[in-house]
N, C-alpha and C positions, 0 to 999 in steps of 0.2 A: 529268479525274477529278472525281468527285459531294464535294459537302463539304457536309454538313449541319449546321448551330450548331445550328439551331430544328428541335424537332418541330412540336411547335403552333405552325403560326400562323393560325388560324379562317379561310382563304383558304375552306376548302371549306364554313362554317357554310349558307351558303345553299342548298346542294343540289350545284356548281359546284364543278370543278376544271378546271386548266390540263392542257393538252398539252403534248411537246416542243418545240412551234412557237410555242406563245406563248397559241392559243387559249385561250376558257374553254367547256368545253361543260358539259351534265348528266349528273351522276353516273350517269345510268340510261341513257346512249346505247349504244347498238351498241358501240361501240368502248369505252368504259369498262366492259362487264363482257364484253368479250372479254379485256382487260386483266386485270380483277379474274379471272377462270377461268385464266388461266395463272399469277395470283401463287397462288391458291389449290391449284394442283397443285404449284406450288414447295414452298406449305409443305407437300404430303402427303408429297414426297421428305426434304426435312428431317426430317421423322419418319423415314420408311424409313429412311435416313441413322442416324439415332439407335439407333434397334431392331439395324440388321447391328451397329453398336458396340457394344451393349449385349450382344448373344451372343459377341460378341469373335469374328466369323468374317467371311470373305470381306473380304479387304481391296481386291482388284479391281472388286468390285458397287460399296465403298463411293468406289474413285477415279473409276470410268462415272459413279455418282451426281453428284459433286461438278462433273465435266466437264458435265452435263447441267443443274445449276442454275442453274450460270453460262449456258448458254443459254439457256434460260428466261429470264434477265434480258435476255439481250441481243434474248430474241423479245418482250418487254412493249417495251423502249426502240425497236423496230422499230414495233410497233402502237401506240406512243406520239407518233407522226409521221406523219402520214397522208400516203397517198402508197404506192408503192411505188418513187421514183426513189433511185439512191443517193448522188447528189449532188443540194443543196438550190439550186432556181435561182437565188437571190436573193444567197445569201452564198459559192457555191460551194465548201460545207465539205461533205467524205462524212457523210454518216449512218450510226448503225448498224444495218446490214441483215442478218439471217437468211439465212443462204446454203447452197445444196443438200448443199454438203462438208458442214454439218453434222450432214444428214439420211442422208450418205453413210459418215460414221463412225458413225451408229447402225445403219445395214443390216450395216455390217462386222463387229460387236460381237452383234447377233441371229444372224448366221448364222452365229459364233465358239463363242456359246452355244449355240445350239439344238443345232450339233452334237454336242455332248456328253450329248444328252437323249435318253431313248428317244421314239419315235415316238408319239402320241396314236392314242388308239380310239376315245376320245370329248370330249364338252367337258369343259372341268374347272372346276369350283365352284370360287370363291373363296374362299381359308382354308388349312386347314395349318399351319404354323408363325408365328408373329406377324409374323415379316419378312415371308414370302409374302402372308401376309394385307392388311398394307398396303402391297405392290405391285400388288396387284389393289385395293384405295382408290384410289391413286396413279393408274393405268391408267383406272378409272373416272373420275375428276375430268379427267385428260387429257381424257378422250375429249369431257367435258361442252367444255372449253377450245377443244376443235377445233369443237364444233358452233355455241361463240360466233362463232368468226374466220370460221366459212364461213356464218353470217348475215350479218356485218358485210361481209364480200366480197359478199354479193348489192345490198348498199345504197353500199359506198363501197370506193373503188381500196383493194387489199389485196398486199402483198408476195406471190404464190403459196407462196415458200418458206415461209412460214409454218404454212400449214395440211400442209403436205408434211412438215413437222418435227415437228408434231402427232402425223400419221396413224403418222407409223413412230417415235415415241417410244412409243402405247400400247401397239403389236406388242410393241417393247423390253422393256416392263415386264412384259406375258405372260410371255413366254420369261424374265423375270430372274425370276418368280415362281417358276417352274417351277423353276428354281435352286436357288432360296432354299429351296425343298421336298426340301432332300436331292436335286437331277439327278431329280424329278421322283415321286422314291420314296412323300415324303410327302404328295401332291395324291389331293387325291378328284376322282371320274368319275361326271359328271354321270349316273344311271339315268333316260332317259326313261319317263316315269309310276311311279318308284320310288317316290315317297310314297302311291302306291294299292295298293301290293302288299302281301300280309303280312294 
């Protein structure tokens, strides 16, 4: 278990932070804002989190949320260990690794959902109800988090599960928009060239 006494302690004042393994690399590397893009889509779910609470509805979206933050954390503590092995060769302890069941229980949950949605004619604009709205944030900042981790995979070993866990958590948050919209009632439909018309 993590036990924090200290926030502060100026470790990172120079630019520098530690990894799970002990390194100190720069805050600006590959891997430190593939990091920072998945805590930053963390907190855009803790907001969504807040808003389903705040309408007092969907208490299912807000248990998926909750199951899905804690991943997030467990996909930064995976990109926080470079490598993709899941035992560490030196002290032969597992690491925590991102693994496909959990990209497998969010495929099981989108096609649970979408089920229950009518079928799309067109694209749909971002908005609608303020919870759909910041699951489409949410969905966006994902997607930015996925395009960090599949940089960082073209320059250094990457968990694949990772970016697999990405790709079908944005889908997720689509179809949980779609939800959030009244089963789709309240989403607007993208008009191609609709702002020239009229």
């Amino acid at each position: 278990m993590v036990r924090l006494d200290r926030i502060t302690t100026r470790g990172g004042d120079a630019g520098e932070t530690s990894l799970g393994e002990g390194s100190r690399v720069r805050k600006d590397t590959a891997r430190i804002e593939a990091i920072g893009a998945v805590d930053e889509a963390n907190a855009a779910l803790g907001l969504l989190r807040a808003q389903i609470a705040a309408a007092g509805a969907d208490a299912e979206a807000d248990a998926m949320l909750a199951r899905i933050q804690n991943d997030l954390f467990d996909l930064g503590a995976d990109l926080c260990v470079p490598g993709a092995e899941a035992t560490d060769a030196r002290t032969g302890r597992t690491r925590l690794r991102v693994s496909d069941a959990q990209s497998a229980r969010l495929e099981a949950e989108i096609a649970a959902m979408n089920a229950a949605l009518p079928p799309l004619a067109s694209f749909v604009l971002p908005g609608g109800s303020l919870a759909a709205a910041q699951a489409h944030v949410a969905r966006a900042v994902v997607r930015r988090a996925e395009r960090r981790a599949v940089r960082l995979a073209a320059e250094e070993t990457v968990n694949p599960a990772v970016i697999r866990y990405l790709n079908r958590l944005s889908d997720h948050l689509f179809v949980l928009a779609r939800r959030l919209n009244r089963n789709g009632a309240g989403e607007a439909l993208w008009v191609p060239g609709g702002a020239r018309q009229g």
